[in-house]
TORVO-462032 format. One line per 3 residues: number of its first residue (from 0); for each residue x, y, z of N, C-alpha, C. Coordinates in nm, 2 decimals. Layout:
NUM> X,Y,Z,X,Y,Z,X,Y,Z | ...
# end
This chain:
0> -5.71,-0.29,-1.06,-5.65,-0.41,-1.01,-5.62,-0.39,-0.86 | -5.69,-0.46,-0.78,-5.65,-0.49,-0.64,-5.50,-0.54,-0.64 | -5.44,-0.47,-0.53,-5.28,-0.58,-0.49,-5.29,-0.59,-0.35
3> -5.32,-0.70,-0.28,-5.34,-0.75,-0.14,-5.17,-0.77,-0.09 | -5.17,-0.63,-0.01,-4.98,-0.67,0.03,-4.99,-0.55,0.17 | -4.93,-0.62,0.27,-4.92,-0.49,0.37,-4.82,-0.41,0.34
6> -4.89,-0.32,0.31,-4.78,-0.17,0.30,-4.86,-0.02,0.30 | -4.72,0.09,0.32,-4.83,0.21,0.37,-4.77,0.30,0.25 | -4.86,0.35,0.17,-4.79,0.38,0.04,-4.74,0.49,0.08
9> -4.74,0.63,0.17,-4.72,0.72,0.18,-4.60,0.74,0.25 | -4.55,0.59,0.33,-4.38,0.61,0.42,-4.36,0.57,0.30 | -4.37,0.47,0.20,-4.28,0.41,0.13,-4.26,0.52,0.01
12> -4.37,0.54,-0.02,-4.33,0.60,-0.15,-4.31,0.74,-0.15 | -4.28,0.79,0.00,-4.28,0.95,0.05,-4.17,0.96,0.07 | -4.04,0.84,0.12,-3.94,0.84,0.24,-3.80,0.89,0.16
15> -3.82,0.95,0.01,-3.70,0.95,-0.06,-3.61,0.83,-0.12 | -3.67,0.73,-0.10,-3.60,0.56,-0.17,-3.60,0.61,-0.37 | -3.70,0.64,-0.39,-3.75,0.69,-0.55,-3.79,0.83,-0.55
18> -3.78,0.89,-0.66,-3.79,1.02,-0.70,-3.89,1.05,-0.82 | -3.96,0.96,-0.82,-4.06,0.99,-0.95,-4.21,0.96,-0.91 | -4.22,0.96,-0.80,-4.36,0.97,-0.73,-4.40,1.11,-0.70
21> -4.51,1.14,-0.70,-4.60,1.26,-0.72,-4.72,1.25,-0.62 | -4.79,1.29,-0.47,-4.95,1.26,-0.47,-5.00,1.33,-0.48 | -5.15,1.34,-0.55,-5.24,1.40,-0.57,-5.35,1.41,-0.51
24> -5.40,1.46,-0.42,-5.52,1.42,-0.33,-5.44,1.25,-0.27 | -5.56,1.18,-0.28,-5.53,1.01,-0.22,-5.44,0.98,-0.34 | -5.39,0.99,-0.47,-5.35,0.93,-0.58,-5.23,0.95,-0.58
27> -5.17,0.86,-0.57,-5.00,0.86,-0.61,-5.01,0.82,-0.74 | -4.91,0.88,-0.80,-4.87,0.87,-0.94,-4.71,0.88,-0.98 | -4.70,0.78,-1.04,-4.52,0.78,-1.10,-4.51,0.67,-1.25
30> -4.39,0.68,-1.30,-4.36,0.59,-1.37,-4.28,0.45,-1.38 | -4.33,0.37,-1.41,-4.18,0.23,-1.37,-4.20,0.21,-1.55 | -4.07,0.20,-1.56,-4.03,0.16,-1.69,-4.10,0.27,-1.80
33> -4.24,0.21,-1.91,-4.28,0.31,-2.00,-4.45,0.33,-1.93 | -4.40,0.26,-1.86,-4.57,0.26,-1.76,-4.59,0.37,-1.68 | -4.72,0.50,-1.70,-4.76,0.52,-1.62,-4.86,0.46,-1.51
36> -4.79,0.50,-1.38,-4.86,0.40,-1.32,-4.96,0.49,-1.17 | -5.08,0.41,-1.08,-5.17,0.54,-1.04,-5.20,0.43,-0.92 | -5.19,0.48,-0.79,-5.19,0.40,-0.72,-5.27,0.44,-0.59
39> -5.37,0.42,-0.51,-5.46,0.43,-0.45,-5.47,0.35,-0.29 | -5.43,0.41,-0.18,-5.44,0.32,-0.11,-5.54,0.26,-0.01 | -5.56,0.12,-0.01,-5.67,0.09,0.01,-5.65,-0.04,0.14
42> -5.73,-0.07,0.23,-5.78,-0.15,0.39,-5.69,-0.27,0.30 | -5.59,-0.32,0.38,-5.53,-0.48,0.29,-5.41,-0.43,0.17 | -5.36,-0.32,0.12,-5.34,-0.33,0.05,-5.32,-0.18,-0.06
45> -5.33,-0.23,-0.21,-5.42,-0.06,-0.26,-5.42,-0.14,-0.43 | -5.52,-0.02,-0.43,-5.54,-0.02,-0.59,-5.46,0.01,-0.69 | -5.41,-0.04,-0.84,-5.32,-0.02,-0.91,-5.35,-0.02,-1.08
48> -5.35,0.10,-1.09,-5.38,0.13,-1.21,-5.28,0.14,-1.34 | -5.23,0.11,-1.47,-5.11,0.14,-1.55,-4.98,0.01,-1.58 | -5.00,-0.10,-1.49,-4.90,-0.14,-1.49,-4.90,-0.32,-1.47
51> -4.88,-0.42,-1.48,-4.85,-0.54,-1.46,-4.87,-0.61,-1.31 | -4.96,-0.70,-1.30,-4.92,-0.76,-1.15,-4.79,-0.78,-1.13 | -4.76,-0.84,-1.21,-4.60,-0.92,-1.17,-4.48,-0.79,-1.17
54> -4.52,-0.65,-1.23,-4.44,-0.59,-1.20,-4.42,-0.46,-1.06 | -4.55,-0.44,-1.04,-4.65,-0.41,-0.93,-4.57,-0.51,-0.75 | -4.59,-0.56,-0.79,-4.55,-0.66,-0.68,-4.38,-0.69,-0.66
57> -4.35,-0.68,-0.79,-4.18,-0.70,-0.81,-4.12,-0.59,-0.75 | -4.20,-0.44,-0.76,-4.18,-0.35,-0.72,-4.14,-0.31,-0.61 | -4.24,-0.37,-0.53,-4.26,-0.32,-0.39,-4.23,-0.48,-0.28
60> -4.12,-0.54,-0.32,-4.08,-0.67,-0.31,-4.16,-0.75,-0.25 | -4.26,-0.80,-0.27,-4.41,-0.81,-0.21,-4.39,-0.99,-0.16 | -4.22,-1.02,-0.17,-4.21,-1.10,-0.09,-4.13,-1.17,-0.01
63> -4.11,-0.98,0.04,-4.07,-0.98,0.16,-4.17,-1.01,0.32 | -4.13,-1.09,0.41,-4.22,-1.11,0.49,-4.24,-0.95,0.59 | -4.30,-0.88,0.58,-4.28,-0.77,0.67,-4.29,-0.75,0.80
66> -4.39,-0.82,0.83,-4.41,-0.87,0.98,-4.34,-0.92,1.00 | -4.22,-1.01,0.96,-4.09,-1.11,1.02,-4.00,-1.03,1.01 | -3.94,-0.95,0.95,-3.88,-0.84,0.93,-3.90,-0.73,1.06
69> -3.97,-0.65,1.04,-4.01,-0.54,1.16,-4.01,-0.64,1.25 | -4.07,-0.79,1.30,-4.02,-0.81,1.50,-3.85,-0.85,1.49 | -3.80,-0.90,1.40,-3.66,-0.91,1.39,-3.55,-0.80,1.43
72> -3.62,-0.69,1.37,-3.53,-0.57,1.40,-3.57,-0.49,1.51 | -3.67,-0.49,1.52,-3.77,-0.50,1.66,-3.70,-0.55,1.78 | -3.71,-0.69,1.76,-3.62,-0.73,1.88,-3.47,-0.71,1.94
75> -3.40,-0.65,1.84,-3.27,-0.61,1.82,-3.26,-0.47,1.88 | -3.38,-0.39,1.93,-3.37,-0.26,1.93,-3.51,-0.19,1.98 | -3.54,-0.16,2.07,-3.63,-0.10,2.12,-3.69,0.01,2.07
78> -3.56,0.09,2.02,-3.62,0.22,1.97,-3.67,0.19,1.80 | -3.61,0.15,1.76,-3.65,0.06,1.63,-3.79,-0.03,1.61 | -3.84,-0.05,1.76,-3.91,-0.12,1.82,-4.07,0.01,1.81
81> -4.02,0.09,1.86,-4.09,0.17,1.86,-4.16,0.27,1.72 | -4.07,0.28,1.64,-4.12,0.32,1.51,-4.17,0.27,1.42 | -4.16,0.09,1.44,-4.17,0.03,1.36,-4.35,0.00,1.42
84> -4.35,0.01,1.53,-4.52,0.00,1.54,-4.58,0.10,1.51 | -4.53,0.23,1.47,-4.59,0.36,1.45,-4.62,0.31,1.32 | -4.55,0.23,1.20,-4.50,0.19,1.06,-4.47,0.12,0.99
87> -4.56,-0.02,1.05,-4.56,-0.13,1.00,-4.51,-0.14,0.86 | -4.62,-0.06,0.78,-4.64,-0.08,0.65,-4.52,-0.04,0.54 | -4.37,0.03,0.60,-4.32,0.11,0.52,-4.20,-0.04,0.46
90> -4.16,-0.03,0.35,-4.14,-0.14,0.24,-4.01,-0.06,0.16 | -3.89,-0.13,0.16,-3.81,-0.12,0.06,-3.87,-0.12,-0.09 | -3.85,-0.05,-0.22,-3.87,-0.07,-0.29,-3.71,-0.16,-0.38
93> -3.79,-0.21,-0.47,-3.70,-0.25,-0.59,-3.68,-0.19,-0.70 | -3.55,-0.10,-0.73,-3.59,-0.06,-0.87,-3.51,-0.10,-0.95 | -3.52,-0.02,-1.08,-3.43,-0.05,-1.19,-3.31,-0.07,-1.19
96> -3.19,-0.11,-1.23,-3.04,-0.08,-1.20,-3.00,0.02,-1.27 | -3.02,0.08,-1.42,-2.99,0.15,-1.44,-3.06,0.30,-1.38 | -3.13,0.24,-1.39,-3.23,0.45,-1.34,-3.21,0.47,-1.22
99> -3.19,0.36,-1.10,-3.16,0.39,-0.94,-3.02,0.42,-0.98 | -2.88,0.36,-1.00,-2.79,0.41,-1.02,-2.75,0.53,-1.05 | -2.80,0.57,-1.22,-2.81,0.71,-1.28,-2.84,0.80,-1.17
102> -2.97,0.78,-1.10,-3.08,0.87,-1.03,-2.98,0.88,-0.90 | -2.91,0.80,-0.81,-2.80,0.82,-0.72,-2.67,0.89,-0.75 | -2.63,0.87,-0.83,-2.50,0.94,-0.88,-2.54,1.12,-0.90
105> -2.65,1.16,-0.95,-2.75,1.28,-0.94,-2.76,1.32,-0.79 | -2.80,1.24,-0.71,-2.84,1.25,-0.57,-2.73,1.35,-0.47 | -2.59,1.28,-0.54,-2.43,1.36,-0.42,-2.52,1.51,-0.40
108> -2.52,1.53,-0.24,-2.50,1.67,-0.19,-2.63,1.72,-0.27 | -2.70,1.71,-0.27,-2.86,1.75,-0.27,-2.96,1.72,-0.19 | -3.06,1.79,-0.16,-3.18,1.73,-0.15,-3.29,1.67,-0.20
111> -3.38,1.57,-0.15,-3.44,1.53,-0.18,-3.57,1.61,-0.29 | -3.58,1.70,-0.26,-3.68,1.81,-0.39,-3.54,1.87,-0.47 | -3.45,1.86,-0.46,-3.33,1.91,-0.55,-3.31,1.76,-0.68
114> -3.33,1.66,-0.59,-3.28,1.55,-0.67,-3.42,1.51,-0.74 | -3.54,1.53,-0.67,-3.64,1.50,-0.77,-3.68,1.62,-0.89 | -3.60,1.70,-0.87,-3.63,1.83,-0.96,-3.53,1.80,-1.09
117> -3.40,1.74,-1.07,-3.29,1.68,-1.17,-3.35,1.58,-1.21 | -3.38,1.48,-1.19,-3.45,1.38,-1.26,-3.54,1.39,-1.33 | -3.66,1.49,-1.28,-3.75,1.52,-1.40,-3.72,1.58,-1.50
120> -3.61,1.71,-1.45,-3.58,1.71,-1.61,-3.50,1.67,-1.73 | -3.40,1.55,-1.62,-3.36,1.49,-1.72,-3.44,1.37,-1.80 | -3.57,1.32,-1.74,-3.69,1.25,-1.79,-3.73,1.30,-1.94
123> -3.81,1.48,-1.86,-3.86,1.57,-1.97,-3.80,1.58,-2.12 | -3.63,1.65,-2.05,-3.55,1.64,-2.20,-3.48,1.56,-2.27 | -3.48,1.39,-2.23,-3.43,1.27,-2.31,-3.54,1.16,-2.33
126> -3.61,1.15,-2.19,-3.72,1.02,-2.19,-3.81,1.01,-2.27 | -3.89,0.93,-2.33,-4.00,0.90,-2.42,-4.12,0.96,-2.32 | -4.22,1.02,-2.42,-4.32,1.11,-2.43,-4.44,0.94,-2.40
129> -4.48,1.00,-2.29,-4.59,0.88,-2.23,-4.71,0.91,-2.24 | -4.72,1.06,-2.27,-4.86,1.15,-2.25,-4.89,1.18,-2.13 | -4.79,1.32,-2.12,-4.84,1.35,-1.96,-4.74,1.32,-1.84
132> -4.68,1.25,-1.90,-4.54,1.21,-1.83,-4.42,1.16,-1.89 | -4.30,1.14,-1.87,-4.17,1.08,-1.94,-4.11,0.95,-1.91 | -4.08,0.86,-1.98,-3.97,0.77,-1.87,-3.86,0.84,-1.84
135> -3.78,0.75,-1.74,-3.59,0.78,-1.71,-3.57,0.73,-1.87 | -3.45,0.84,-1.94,-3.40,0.77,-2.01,-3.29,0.65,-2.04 | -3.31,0.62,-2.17,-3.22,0.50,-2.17,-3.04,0.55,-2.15
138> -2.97,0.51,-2.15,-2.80,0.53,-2.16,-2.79,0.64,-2.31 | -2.85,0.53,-2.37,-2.83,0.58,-2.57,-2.92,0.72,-2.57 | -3.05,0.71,-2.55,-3.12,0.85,-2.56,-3.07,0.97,-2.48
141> -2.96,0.92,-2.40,-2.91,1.04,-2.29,-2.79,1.11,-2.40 | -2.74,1.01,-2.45,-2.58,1.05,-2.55,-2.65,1.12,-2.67 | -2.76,1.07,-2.75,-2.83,1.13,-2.86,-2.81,1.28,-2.83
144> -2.86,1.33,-2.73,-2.90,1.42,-2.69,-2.82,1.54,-2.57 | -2.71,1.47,-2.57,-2.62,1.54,-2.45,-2.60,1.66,-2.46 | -2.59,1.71,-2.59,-2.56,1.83,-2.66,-2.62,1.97,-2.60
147> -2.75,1.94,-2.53,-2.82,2.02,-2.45,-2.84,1.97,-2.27 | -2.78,1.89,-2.27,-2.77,1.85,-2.10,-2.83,1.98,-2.03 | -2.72,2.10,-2.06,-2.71,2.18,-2.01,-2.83,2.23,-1.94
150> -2.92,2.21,-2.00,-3.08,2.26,-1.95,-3.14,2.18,-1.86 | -3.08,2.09,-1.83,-3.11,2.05,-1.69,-3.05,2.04,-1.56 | -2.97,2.12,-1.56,-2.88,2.24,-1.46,-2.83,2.14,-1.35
153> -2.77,2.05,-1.39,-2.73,1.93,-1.31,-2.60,2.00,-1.26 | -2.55,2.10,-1.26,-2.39,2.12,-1.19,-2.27,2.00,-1.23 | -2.23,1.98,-1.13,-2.06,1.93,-1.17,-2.11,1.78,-1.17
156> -2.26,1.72,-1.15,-2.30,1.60,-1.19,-2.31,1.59,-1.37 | -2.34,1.68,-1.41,-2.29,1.67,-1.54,-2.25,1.57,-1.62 | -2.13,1.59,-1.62,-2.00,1.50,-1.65,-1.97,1.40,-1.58
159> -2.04,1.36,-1.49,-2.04,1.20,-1.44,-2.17,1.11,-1.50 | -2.30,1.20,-1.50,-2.40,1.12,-1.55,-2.38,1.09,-1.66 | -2.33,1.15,-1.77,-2.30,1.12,-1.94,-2.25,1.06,-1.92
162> -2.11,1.06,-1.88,-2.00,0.94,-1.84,-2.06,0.79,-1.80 | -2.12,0.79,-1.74,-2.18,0.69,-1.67,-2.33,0.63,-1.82 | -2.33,0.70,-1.87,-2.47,0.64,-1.96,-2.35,0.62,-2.07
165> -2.29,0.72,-2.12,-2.17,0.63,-2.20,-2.08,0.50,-2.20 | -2.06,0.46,-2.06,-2.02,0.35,-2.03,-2.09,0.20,-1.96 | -2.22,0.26,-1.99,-2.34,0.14,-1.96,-2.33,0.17,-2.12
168> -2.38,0.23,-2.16,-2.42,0.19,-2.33,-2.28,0.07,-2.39 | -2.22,0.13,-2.39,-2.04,0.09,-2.45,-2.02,-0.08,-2.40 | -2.08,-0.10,-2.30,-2.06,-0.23,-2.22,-1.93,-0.23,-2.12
171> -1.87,-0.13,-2.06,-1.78,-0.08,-1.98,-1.83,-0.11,-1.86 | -1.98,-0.07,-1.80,-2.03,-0.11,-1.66,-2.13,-0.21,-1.71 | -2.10,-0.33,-1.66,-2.20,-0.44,-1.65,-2.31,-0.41,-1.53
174> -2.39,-0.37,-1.54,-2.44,-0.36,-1.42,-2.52,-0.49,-1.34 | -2.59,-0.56,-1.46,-2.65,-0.67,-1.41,-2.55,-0.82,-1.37 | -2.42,-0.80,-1.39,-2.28,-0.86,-1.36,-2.32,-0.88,-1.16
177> -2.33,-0.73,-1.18,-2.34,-0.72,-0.99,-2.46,-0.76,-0.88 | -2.50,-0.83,-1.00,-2.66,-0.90,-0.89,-2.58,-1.01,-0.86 | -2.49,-1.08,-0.93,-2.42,-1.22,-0.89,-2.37,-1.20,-0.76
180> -2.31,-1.09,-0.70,-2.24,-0.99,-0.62,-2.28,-1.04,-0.45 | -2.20,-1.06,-0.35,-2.27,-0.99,-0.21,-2.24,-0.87,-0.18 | -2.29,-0.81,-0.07,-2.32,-0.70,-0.04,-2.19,-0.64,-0.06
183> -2.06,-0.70,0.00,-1.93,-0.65,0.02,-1.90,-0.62,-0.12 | -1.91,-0.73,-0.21,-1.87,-0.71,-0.33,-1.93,-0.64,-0.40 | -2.11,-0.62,-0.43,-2.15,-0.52,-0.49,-2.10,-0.39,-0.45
186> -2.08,-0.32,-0.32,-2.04,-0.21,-0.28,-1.88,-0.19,-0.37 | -1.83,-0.25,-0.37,-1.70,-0.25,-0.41,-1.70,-0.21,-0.57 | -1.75,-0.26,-0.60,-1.78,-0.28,-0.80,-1.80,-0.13,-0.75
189> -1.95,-0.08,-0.69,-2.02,0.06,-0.73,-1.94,0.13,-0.77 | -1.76,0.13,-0.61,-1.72,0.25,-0.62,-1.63,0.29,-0.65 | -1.62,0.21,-0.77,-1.56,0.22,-0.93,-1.58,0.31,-1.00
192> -1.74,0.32,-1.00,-1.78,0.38,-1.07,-1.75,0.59,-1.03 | -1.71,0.65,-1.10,-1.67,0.79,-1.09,-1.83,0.85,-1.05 | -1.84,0.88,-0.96,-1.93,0.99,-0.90,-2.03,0.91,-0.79
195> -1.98,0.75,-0.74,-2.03,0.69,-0.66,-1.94,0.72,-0.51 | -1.94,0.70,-0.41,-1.86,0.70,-0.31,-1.98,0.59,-0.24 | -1.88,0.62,-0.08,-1.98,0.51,-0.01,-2.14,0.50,0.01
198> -2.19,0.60,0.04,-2.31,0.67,0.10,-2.45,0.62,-0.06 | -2.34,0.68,-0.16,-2.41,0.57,-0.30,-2.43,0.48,-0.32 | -2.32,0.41,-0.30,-2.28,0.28,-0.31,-2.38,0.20,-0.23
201> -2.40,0.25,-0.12,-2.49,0.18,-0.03,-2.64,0.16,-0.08 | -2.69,0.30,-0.11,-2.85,0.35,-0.17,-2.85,0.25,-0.27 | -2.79,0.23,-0.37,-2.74,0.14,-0.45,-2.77,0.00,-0.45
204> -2.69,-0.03,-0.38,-2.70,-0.19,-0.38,-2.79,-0.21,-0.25 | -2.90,-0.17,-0.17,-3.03,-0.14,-0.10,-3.13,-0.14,-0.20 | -3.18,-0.05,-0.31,-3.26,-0.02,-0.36,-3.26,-0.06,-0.48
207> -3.16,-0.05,-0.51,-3.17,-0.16,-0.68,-3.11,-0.31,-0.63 | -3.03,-0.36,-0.63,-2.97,-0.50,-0.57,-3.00,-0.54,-0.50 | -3.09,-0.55,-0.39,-3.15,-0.57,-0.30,-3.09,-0.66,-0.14
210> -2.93,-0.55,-0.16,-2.92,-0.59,-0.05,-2.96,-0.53,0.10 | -3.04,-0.59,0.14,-3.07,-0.51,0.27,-3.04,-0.51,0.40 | -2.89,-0.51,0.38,-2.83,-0.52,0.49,-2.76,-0.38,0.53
213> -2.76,-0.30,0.36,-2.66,-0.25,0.38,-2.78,-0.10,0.45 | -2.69,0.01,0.52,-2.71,0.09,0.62,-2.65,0.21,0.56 | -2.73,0.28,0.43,-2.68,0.43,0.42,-2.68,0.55,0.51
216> -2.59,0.61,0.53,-2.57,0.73,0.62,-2.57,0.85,0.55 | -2.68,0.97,0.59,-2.65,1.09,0.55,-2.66,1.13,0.65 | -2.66,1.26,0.68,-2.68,1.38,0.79,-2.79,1.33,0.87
219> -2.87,1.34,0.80,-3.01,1.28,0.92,-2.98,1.16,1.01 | -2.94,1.04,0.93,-2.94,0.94,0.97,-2.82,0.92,1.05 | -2.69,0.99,1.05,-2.57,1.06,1.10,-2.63,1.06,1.22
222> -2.68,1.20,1.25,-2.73,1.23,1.33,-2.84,1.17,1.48 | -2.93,1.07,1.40,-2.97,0.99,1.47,-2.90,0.89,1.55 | -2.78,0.82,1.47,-2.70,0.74,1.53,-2.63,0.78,1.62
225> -2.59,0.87,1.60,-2.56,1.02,1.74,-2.60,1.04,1.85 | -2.69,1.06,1.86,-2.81,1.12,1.95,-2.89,0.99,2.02 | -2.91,0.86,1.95,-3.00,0.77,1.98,-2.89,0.63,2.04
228> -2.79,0.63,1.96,-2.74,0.51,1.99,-2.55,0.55,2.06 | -2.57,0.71,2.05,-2.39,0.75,2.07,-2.30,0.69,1.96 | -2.34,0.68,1.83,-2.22,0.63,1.78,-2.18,0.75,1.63
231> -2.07,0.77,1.66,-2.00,0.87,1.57,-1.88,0.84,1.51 | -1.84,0.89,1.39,-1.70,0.90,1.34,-1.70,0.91,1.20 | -1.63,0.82,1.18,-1.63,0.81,1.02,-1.74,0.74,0.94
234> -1.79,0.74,0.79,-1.89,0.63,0.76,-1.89,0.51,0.77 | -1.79,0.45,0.76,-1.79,0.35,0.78,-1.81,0.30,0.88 | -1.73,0.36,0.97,-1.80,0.34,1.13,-1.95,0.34,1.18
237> -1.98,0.45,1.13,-2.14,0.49,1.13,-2.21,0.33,1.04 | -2.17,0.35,0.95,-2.27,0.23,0.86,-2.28,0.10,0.94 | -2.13,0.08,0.96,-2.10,-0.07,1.02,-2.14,-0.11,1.13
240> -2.16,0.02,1.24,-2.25,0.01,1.34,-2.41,-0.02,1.30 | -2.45,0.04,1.22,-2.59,0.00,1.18,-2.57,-0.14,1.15 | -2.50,-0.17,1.03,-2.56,-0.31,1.06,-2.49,-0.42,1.17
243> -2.42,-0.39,1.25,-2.41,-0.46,1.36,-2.55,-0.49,1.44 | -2.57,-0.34,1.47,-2.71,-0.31,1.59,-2.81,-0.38,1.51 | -2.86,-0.38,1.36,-2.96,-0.42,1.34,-2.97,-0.56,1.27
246> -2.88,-0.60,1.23,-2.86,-0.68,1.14,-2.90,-0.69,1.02 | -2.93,-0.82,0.96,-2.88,-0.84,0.83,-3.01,-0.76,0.75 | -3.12,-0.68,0.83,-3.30,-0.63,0.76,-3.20,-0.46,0.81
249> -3.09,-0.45,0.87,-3.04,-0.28,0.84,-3.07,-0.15,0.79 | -3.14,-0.23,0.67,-3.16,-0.16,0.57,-3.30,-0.10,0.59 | -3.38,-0.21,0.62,-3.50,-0.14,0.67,-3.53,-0.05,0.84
252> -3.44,-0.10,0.91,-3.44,-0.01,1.06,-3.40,0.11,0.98 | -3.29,0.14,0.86,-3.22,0.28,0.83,-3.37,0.31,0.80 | -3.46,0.27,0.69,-3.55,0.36,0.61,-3.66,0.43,0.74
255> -3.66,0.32,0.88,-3.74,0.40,0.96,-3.70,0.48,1.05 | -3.60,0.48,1.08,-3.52,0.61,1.12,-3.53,0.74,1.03 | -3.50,0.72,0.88,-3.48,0.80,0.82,-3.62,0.89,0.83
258> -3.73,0.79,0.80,-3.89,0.83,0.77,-3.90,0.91,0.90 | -3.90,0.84,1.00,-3.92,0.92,1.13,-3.85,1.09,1.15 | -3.73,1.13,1.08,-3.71,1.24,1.12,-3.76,1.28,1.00
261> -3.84,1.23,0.92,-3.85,1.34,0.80,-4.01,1.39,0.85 | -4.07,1.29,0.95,-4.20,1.32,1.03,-4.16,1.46,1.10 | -4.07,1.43,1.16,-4.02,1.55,1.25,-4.01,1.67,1.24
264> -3.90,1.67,1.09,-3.87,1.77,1.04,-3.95,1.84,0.96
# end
């Protein structure tokens, strides 16, 4: 199946937004939901193998305008201005609410090959057998089985992830409650939740909720605001400046800042 959408699969699905992508030679490969899914990038667009138009496209919010977007933020920012023509193509994704959440609360004080290394094995040792690959598991298949967590060497995330699939199973976190949410309010619900703080909170309601305003801060992206724009202090300060400077598409000037030093680095 052809999917005619400008985007560049390798900022998007390279830049750390998701953790269950893999490439193989030209072939990206991951899973959404019980779908494996195989993905090819192609002039216009790319090839898509495993999975649903409508969920293919849902995915990769395919309708968002991207070109109105990048001159928006563009215009707001020169240097912004300048990456984004190196990078047209790079795309928030959409994901799940439970598996981006789960998969963030995992994330505290790791890195990116640390947090995709905990996810897969929590995939391997709870998720359903795809052949060759696993899904994220459900809440329920996480508690079946908690007995052996242990083997997937999650540290003092532990006892927040259970917790957290215990209390989505139970009906304690509504999750789908917080799409009703704006940005201020979904952030607020998050960081309720035990093992979210701001910096989650944010990744959060950006990547699953799709608010894209909001402006996550780590070290990298710390740093840049630093160095590129002079602004330091606390997160909040740091975030809130992002979306001042960029406005309400924030969320995408953050992902190309972020992509950019990971060129670098």
């Amino acid at each position: 199946m052809e999917i005619h959408m400008e985007v560049d699969l390798d900022a998007t699905l390279g830049c750390g937004q998701a953790h269950r992508w893999r490439k193989d030679g030209d072939l990206w490969k991951g899973v959404l939901g019980n779908d494996k899914v195989e993905l090819v990038q192609r002039d216009g667009g790319f090839r898509c193998e495993g999975c649903s138009e409508e969920r293919i496209r849902r995915y990769f919010r395919s309708e968002d305008d991207l070109p109105a977007i990048m001159e928006e933020i563009s215009g707001r920012d020169p240097y912004i201005a300048g990456l984004a023509a190196v990078c047209p193509g790079l795309r928030i994704l959409r994901q799940d609410l439970w598996e981006c959440t789960a998969t963030y609360i995992l994330a505290t004080n790791a890195n990116v090959k640390r947090i995709a290394k905990m996810v897969e094995s929590v995939c391997v040792l709870f998720g359903t057998d795809l052949g060759g690959a696993h899904s994220f598991p459900t809440p329920g298949q996480i508690l079946d089985g908690c007995g052996s967590i242990g083997e997937c060497r999650l540290g003092y995330r532990e006892g927040r992830f259970v917790e957290f699939a215990e209390k989505v199973e139970n009906g304690t976190y509504d999750l789908a409650s917080l799409e009703e949410l704006d940005y201020e309010g979904c952030v607020k619900e998050l960081k309720k939740i035990n093992g979210i703080g701001p910096k989650v909170a944010d990744c959060v309601a950006i990547f699953a909720y799709g608010h894209l305003e909001a402006f996550p801060v780590d070290a990298r992206i710390s740093k840049s605001m630093r160095e590129v724009y002079g602004v330091e202090g606390s997160y909040e300060e740091v975030s809130s400046a992002g979306r001042r400077i960029f406005g309400r598409y924030a969320g995408y000037a953050q992902e190309l800042l972020y992509h950019s030093l990971s060129i670098i680095l």
